[in-house]
The first five atom37 places (N, CA, C, CB, O) and aatype in JSON, in Angstrom:
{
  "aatype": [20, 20, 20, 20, 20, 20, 20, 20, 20, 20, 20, 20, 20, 20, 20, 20, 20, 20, 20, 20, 20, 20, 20, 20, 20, 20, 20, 20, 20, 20, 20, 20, 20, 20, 20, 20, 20, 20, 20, 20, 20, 20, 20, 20, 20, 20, 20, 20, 20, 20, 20, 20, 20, 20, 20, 20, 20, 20, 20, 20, 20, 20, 20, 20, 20, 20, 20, 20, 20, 20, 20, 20, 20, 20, 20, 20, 20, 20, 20, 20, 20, 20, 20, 20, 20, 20, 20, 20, 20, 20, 20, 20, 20, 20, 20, 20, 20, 20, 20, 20, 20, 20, 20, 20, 20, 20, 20, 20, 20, 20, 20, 20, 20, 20, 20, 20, 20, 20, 20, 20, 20, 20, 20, 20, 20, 20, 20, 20, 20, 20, 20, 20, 20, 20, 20, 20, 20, 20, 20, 20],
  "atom_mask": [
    [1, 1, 1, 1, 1],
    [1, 1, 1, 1, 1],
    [1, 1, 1, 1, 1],
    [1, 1, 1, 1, 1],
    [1, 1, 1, 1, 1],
    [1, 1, 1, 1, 1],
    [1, 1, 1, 1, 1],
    [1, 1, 1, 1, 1],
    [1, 1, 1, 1, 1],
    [1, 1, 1, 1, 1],
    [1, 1, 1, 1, 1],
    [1, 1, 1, 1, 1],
    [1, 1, 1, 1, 1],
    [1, 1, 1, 1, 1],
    [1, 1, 1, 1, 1],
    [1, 1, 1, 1, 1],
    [1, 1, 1, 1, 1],
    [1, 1, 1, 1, 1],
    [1, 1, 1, 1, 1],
    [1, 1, 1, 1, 1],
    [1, 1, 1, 1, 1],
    [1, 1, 1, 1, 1],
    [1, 1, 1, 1, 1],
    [1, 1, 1, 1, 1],
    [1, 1, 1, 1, 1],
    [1, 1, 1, 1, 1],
    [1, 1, 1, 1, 1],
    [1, 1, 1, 1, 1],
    [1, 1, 1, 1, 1],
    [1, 1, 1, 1, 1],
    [1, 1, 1, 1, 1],
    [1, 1, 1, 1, 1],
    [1, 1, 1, 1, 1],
    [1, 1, 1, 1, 1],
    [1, 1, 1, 1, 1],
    [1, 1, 1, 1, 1],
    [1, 1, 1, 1, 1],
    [1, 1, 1, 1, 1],
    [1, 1, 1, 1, 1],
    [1, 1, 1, 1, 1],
    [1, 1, 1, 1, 1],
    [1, 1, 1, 1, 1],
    [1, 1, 1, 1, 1],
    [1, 1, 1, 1, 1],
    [1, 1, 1, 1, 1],
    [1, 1, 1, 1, 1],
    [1, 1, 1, 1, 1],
    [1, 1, 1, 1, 1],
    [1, 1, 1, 1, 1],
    [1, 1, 1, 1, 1],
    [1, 1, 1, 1, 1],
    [1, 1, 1, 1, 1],
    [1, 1, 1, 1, 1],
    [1, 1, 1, 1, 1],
    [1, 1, 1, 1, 1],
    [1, 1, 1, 1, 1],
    [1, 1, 1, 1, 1],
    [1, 1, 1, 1, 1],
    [1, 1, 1, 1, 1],
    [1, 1, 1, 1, 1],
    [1, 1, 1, 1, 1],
    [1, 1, 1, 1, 1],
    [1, 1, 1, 1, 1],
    [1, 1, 1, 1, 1],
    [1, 1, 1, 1, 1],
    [1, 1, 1, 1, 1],
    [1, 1, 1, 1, 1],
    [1, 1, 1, 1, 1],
    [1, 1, 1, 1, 1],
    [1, 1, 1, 1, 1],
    [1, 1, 1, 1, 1],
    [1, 1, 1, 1, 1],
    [1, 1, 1, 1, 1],
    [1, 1, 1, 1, 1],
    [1, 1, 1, 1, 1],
    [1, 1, 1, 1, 1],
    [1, 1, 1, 1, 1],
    [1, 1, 1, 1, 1],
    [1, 1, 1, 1, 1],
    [1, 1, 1, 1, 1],
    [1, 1, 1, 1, 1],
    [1, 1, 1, 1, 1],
    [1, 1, 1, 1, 1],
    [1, 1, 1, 1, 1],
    [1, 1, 1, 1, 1],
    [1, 1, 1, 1, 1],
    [1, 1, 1, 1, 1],
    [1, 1, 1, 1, 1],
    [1, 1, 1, 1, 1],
    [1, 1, 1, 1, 1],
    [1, 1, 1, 1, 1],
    [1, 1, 1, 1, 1],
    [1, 1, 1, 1, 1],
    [1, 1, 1, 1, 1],
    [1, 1, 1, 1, 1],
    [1, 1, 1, 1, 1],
    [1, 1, 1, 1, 1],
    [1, 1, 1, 1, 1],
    [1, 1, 1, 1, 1],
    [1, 1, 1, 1, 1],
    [1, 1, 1, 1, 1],
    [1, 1, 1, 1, 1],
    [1, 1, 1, 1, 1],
    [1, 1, 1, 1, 1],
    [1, 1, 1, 1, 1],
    [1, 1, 1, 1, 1],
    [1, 1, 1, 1, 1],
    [1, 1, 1, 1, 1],
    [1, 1, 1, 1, 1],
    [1, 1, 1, 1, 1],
    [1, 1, 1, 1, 1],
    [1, 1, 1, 1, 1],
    [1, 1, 1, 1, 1],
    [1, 1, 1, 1, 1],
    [1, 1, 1, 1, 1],
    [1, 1, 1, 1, 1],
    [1, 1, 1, 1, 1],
    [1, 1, 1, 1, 1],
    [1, 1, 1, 1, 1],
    [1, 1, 1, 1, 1],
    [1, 1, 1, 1, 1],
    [1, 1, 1, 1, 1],
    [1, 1, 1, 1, 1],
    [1, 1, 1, 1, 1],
    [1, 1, 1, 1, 1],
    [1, 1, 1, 1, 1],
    [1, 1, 1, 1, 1],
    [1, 1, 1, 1, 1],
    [1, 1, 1, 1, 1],
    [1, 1, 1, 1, 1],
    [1, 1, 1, 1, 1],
    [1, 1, 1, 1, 1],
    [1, 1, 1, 1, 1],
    [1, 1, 1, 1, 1],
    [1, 1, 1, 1, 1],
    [1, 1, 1, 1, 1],
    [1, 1, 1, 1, 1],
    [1, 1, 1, 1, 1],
    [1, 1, 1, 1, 1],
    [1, 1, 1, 1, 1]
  ],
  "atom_positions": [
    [[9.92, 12.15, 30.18], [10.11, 11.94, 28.76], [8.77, 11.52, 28.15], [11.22, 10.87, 28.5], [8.26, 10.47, 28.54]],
    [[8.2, 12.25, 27.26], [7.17, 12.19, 26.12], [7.34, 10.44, 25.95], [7.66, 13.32, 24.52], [8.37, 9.78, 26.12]],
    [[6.01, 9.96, 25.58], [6.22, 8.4, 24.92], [6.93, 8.58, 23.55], [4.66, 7.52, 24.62], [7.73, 7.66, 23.38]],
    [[6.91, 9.34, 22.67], [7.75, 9.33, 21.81], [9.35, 9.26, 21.62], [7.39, 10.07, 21.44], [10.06, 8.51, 20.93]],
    [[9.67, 10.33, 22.51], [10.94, 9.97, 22.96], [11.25, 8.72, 23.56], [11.31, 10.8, 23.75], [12.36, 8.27, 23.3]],
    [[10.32, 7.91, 24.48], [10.89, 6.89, 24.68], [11.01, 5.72, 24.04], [10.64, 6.72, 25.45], [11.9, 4.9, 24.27]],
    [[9.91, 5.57, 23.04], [10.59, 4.74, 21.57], [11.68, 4.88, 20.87], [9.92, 4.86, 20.53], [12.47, 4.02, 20.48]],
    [[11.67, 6.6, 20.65], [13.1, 6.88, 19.93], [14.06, 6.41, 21.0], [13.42, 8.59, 19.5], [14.52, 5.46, 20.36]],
    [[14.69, 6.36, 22.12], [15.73, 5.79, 22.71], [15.48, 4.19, 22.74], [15.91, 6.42, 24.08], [16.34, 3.35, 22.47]],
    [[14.17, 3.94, 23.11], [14.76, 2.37, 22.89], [14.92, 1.56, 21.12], [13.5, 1.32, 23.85], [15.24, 0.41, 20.83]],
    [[14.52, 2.82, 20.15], [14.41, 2.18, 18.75], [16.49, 1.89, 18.97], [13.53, 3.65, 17.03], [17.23, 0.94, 18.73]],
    [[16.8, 3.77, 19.73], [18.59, 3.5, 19.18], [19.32, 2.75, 19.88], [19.55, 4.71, 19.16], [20.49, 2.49, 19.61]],
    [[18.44, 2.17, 21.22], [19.32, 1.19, 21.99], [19.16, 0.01, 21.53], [19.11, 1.11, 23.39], [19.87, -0.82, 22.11]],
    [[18.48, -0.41, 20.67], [18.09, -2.0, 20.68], [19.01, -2.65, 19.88], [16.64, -2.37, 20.11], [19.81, -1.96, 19.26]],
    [[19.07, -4.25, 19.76], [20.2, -4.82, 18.57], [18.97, -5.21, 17.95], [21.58, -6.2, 18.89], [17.74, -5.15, 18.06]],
    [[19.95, -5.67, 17.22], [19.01, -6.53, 15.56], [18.05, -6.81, 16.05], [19.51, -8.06, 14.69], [17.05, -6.14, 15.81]],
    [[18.01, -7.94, 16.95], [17.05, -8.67, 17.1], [15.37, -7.96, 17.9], [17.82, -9.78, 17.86], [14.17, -8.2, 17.77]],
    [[15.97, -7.29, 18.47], [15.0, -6.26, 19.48], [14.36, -5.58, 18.45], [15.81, -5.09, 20.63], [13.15, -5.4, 18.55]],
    [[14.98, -5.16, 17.46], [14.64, -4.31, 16.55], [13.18, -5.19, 15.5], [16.23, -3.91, 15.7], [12.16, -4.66, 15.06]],
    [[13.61, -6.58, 15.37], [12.89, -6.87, 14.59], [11.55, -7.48, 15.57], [13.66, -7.73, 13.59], [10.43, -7.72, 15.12]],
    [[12.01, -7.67, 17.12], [10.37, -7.74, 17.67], [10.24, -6.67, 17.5], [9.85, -8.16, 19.1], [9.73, -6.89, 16.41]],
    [[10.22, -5.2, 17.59], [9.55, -4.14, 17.51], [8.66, -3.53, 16.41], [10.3, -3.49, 17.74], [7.78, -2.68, 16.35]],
    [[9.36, -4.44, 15.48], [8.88, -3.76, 13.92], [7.57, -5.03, 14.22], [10.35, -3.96, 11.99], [6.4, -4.74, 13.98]],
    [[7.87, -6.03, 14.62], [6.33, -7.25, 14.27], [5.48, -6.71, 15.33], [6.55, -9.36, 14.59], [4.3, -6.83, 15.03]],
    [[5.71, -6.05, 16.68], [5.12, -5.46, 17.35], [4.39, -4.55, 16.88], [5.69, -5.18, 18.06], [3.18, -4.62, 17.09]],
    [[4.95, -3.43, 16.1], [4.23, -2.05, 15.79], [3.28, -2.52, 14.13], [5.76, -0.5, 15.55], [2.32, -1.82, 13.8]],
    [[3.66, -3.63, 13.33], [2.89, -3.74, 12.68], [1.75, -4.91, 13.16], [3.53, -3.82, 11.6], [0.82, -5.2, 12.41]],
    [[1.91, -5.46, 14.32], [0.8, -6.02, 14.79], [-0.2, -4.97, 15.28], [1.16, -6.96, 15.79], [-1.37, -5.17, 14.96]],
    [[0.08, -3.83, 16.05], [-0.39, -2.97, 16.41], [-1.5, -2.4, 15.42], [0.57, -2.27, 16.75], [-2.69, -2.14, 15.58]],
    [[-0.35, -2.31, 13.99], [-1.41, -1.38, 13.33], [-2.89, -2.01, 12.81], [-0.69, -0.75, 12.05], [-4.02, -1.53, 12.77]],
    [[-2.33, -3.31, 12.42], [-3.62, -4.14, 12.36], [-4.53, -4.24, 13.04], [-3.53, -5.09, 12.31], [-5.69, -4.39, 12.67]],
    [[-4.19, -4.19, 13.98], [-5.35, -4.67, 15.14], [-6.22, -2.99, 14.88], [-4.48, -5.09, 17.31], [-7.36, -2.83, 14.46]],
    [[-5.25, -1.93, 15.29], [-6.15, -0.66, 15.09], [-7.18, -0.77, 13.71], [-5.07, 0.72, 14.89], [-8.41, -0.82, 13.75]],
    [[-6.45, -0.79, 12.67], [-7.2, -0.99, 11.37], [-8.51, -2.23, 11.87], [-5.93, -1.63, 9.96], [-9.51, -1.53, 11.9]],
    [[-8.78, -3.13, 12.1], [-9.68, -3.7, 12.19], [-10.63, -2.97, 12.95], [-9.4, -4.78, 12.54], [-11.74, -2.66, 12.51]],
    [[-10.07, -2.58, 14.45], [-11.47, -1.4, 14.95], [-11.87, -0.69, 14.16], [-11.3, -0.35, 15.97], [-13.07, -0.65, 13.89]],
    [[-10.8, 0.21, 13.44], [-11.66, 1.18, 12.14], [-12.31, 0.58, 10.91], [-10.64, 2.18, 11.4], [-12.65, 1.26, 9.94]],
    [[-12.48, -0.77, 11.0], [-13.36, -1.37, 10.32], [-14.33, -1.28, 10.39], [-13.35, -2.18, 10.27], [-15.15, -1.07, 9.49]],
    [[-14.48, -1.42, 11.4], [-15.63, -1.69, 13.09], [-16.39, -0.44, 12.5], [-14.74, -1.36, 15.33], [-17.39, -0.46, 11.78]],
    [[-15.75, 0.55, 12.92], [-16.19, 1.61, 13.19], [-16.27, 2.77, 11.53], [-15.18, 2.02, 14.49], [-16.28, 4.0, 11.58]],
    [[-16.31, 2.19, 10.6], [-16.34, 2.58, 9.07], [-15.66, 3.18, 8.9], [-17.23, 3.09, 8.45], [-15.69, 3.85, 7.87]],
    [[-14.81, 3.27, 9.65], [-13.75, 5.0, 9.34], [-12.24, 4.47, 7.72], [-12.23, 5.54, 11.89], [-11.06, 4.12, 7.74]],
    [[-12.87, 4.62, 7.05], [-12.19, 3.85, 5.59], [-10.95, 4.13, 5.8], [-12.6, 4.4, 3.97], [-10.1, 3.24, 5.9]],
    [[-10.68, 5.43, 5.9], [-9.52, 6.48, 5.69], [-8.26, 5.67, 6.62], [-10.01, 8.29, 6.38], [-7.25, 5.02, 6.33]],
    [[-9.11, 6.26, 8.23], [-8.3, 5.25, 8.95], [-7.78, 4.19, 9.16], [-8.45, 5.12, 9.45], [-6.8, 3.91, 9.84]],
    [[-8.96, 3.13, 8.12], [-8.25, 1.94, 7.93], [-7.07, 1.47, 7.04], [-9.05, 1.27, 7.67], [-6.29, 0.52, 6.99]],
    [[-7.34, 2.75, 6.28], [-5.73, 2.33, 5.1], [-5.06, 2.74, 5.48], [-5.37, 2.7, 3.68], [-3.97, 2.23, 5.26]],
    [[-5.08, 3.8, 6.24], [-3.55, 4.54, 6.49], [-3.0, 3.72, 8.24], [-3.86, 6.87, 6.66], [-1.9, 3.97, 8.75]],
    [[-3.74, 3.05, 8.69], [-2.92, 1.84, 9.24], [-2.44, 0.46, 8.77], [-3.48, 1.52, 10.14], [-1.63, -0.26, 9.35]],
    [[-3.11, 0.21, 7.55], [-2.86, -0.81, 6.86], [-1.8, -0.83, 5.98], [-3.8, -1.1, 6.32], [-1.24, -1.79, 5.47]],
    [[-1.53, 0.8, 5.83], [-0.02, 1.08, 4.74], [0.83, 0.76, 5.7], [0.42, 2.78, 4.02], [1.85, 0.12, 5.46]],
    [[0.52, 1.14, 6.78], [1.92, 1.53, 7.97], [2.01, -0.26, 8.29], [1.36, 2.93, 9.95], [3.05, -0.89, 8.08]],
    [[1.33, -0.61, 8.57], [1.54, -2.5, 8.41], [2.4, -2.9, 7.61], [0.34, -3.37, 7.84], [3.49, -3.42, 7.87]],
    [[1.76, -2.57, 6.21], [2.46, -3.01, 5.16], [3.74, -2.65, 5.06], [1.92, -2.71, 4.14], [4.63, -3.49, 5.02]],
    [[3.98, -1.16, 5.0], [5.47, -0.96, 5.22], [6.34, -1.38, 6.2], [5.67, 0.12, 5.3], [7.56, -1.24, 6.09]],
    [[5.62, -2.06, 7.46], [6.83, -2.43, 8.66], [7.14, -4.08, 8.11], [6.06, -2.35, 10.73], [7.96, -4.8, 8.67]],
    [[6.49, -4.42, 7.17], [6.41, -5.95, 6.67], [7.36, -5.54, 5.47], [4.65, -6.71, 6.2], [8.39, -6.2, 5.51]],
    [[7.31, -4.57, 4.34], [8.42, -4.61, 3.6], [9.19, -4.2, 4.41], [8.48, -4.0, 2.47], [10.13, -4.8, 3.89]],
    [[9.75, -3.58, 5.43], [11.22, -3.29, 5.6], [11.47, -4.35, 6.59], [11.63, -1.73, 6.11], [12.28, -3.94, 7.43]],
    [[11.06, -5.65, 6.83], [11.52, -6.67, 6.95], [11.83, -7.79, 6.14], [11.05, -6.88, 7.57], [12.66, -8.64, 6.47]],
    [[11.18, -7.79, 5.08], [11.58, -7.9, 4.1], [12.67, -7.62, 3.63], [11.03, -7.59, 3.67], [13.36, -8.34, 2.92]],
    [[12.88, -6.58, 4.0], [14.32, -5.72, 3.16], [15.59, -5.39, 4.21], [13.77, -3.89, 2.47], [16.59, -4.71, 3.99]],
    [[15.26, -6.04, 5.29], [16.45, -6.57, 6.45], [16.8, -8.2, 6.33], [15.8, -6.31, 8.2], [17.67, -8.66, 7.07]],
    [[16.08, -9.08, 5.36], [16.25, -10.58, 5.14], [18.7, -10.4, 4.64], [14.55, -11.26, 3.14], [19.27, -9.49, 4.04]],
    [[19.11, -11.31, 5.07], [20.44, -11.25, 4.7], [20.28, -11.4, 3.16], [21.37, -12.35, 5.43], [19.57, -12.32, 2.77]],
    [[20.9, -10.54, 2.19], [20.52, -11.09, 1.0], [21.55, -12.36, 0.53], [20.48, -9.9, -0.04], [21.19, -13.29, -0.19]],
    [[23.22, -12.15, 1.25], [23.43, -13.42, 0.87], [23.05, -14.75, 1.83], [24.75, -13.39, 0.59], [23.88, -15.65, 1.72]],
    [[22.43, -14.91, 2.35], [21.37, -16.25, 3.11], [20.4, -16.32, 1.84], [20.27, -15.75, 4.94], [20.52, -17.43, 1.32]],
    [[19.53, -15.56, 1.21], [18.67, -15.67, 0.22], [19.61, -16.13, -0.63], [17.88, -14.5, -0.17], [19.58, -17.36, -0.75]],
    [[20.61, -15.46, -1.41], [21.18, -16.08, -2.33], [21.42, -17.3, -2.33], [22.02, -15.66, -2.54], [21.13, -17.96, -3.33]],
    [[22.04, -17.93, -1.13], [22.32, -18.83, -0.92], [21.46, -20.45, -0.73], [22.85, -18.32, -0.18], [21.83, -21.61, -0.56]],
    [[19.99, -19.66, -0.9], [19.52, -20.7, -0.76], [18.67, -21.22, 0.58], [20.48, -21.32, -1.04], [17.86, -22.15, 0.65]],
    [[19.16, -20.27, 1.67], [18.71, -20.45, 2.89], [17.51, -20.67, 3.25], [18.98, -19.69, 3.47], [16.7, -19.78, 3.0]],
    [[17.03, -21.92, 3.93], [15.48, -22.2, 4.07], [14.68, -21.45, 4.58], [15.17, -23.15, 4.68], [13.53, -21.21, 4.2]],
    [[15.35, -20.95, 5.66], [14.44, -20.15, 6.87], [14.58, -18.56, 6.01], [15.36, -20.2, 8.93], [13.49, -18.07, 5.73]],
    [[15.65, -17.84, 5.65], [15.52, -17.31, 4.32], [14.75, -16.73, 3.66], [15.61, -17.87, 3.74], [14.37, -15.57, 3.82]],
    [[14.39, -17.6, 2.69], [13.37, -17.86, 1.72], [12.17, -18.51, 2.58], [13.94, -18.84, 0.51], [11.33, -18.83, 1.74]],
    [[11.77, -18.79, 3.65], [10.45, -19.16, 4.3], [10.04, -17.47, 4.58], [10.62, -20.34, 5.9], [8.9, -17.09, 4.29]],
    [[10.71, -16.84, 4.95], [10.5, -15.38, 5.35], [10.33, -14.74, 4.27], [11.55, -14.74, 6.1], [9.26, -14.16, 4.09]],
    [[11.28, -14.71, 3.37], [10.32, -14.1, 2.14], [8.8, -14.25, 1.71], [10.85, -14.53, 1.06], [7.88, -13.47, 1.46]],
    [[8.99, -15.72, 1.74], [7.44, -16.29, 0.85], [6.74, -15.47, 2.09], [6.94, -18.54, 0.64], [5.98, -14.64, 1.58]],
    [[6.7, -15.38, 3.55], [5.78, -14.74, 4.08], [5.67, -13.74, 4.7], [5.4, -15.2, 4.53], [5.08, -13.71, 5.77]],
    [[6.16, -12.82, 4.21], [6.41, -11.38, 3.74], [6.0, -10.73, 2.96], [7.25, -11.15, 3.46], [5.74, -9.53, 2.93]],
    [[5.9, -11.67, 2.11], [5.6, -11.2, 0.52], [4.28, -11.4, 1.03], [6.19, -12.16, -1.06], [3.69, -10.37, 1.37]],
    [[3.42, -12.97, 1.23], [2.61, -12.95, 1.31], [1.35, -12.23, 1.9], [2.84, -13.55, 1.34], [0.21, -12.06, 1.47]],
    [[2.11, -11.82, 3.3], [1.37, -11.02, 4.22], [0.86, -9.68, 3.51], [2.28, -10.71, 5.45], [-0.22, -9.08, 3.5]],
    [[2.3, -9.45, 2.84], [1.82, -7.9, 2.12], [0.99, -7.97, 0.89], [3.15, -6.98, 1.61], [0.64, -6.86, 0.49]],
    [[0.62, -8.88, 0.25], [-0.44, -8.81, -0.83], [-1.31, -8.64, -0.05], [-0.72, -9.91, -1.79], [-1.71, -7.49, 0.13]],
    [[-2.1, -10.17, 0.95], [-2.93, -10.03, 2.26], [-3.29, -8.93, 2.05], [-2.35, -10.16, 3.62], [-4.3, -8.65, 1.4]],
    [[-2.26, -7.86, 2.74], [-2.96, -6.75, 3.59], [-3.17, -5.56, 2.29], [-1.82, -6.13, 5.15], [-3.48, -4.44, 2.7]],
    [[-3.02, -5.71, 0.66], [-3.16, -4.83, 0.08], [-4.44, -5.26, -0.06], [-2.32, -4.51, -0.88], [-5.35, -4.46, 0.17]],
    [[-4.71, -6.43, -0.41], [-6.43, -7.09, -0.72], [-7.0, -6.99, 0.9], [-6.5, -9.26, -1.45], [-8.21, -7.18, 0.98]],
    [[-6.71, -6.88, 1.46], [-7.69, -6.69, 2.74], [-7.83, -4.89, 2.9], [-6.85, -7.54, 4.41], [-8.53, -4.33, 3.74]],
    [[-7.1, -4.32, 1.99], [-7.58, -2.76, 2.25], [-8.17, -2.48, 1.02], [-6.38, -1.59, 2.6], [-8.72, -1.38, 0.97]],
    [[-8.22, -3.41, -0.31], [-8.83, -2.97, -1.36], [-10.35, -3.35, -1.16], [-8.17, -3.53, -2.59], [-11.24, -2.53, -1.41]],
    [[-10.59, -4.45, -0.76], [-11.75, -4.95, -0.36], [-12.28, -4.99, 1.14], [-11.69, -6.1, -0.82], [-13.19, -5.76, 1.43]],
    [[-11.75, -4.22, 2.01], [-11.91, -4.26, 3.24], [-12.77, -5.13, 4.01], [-12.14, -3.28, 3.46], [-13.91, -5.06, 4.45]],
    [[-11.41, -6.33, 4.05], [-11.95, -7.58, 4.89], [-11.48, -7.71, 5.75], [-11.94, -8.72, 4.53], [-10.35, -7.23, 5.73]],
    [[-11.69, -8.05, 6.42], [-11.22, -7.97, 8.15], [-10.45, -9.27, 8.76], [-12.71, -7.83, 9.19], [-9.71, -9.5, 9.72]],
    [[-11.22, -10.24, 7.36], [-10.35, -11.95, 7.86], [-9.23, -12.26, 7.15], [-11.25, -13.44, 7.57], [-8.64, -13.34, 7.15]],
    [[-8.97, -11.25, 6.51], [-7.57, -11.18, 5.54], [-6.66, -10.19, 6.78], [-7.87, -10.15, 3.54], [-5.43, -10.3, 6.81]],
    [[-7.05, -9.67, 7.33], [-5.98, -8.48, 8.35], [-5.79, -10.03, 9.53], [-7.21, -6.34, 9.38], [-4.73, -10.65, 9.57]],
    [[-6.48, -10.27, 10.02], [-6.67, -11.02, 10.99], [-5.67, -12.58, 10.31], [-8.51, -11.11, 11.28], [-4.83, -13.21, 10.95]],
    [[-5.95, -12.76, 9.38], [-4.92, -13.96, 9.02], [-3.48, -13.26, 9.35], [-5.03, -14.53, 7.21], [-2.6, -13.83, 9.99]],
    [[-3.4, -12.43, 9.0], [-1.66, -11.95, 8.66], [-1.14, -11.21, 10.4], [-1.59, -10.19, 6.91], [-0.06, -11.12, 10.98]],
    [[-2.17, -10.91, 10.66], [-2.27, -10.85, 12.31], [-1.82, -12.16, 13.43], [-3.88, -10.6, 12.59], [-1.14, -12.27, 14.44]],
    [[-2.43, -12.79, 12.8], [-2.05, -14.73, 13.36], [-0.65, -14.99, 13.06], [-3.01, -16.21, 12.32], [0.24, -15.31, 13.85]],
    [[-0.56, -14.77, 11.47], [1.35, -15.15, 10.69], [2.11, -14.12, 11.56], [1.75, -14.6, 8.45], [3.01, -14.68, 12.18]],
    [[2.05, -13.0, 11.77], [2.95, -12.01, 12.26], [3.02, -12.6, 13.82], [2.35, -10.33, 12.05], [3.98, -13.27, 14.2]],
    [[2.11, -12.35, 14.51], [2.08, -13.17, 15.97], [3.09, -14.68, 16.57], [0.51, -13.69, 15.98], [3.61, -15.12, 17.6]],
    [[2.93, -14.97, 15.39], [3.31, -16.64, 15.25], [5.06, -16.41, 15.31], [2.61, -17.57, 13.4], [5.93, -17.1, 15.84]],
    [[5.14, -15.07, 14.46], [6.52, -15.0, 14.56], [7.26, -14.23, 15.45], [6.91, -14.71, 13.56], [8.36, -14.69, 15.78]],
    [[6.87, -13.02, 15.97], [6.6, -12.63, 17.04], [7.12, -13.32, 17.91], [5.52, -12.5, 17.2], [8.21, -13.0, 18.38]],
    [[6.57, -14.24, 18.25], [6.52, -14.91, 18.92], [8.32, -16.0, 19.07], [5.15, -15.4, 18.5], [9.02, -16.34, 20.02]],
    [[8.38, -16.17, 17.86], [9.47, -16.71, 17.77], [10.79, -16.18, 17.75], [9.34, -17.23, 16.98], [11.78, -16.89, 17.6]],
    [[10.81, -15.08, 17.88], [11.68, -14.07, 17.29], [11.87, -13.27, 19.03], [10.77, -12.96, 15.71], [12.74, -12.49, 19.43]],
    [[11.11, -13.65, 19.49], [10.64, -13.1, 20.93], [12.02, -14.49, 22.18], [8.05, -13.55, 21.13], [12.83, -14.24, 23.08]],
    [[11.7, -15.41, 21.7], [12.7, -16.15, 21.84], [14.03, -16.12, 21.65], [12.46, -16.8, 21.42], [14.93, -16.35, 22.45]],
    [[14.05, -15.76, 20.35], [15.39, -15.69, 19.58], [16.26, -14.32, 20.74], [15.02, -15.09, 17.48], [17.38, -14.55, 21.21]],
    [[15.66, -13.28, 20.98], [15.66, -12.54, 21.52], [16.57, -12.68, 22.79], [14.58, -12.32, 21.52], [17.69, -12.25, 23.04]],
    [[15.39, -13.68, 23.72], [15.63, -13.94, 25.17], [16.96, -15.21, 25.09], [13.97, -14.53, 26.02], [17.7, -15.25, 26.07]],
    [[17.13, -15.84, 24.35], [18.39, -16.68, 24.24], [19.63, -16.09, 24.03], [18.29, -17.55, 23.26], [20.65, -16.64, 24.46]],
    [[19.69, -14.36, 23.02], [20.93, -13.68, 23.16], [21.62, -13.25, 24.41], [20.8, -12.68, 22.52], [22.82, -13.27, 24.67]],
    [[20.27, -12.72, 25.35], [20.32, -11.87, 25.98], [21.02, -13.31, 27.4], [18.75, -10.82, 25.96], [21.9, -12.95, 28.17]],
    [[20.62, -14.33, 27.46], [21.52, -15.01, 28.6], [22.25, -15.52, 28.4], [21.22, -15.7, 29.33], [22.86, -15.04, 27.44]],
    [[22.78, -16.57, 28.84], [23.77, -16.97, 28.56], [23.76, -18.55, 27.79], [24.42, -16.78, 29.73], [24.73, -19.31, 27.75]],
    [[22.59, -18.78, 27.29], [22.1, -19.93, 26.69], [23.32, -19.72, 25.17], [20.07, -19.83, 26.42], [24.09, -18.77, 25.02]],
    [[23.15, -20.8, 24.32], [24.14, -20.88, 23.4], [23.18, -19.82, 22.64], [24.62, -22.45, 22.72], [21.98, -19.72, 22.88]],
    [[24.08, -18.86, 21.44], [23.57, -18.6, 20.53], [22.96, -18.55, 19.23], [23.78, -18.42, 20.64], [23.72, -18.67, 18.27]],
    [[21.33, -18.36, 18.94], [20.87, -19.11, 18.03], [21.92, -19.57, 16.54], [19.64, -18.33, 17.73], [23.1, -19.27, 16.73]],
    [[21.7, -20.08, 15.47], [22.43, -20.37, 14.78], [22.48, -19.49, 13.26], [22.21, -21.65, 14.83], [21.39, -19.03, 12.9]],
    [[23.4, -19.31, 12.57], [23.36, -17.99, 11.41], [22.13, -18.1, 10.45], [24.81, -17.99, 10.34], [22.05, -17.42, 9.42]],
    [[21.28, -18.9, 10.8], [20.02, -18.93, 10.1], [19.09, -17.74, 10.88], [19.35, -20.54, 10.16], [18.57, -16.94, 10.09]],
    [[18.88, -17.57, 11.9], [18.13, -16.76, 12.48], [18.91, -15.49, 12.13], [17.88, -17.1, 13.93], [18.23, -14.58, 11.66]],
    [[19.94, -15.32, 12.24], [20.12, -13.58, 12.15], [19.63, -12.87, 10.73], [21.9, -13.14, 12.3], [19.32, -13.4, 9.66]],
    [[19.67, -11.92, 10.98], [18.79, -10.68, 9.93], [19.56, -9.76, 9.69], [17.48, -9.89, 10.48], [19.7, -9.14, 10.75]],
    [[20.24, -9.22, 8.77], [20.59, -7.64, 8.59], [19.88, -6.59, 8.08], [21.53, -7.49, 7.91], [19.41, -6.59, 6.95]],
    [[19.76, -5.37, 9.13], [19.08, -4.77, 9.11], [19.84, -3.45, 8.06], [18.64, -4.71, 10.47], [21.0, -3.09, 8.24]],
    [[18.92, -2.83, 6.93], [19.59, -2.12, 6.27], [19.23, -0.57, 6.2], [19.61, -2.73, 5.19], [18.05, -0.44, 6.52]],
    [[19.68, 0.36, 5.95], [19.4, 1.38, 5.7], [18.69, 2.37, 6.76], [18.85, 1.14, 4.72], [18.39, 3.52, 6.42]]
  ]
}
């Protein structure tokens, strides 16, 4: 099986949660590429990994529960504010091509990553399950 195909089966096997390390995975990815093509002047290349960033950051964004937002939810609305934020970040780090603006939002994404990487490994045993603040619905 092609590596492509094998993303596409694990994109349709995964749950929520798998789903959303994958998306902080592949937009960590793209960053990091975009910064070599910094490196390496290639402009072109650097935006068109920096869109694909940006877009794996809005459509997490746009998997937030909207009634948890409505509601007021801390963790919520902490994910918005840095979501939102990341994605200005990375529009001013491709308008002005800075490399310590990719690299900040590289750190925020990691950080969560990271946490979410957890959230993950606690479904999967038999530890209690995290609490309705962590879950995400994923849309569309």
């Amino acid at each position: 099986m092609n590596k492509g195909g094998y993303k596409q089966v694990q994109i349709q096997t995964a749950n929520k949660g798998q789903l959303i390390v994958m998306f902080y995975q592949g937009a960590i990815r793209f960053m990091k590429k975009a910064l070599i093509l910094i490196d390496q002047k290639d402009m072109e290349g650097k935006g068109n990994n920096l869109i694909k960033a940006q877009d794996i950051i809005l459509e997490l964004l746009y998997a937030l529960d909207q009634q948890m937002l409505d509601s007021g939810n801390e963790l919520a609305l902490n994910l918005q504010r840095l979501y939102l934020y990341s994605y200005r970040q990375l529009v001013q780090a491709n308008v002005h091509t800075d490399p310590k603006l990719v690299q900040e939002v590289i750190e925020l994404m990691e950080n969560l990553l990271g946490a979410w990487e957890q959230v993950v490994a606690s479904e999967g045993s038999n530890e209690t399950p995290p609490p309705a603040s962590y879950r995400v619905m994923l849309t569309g």
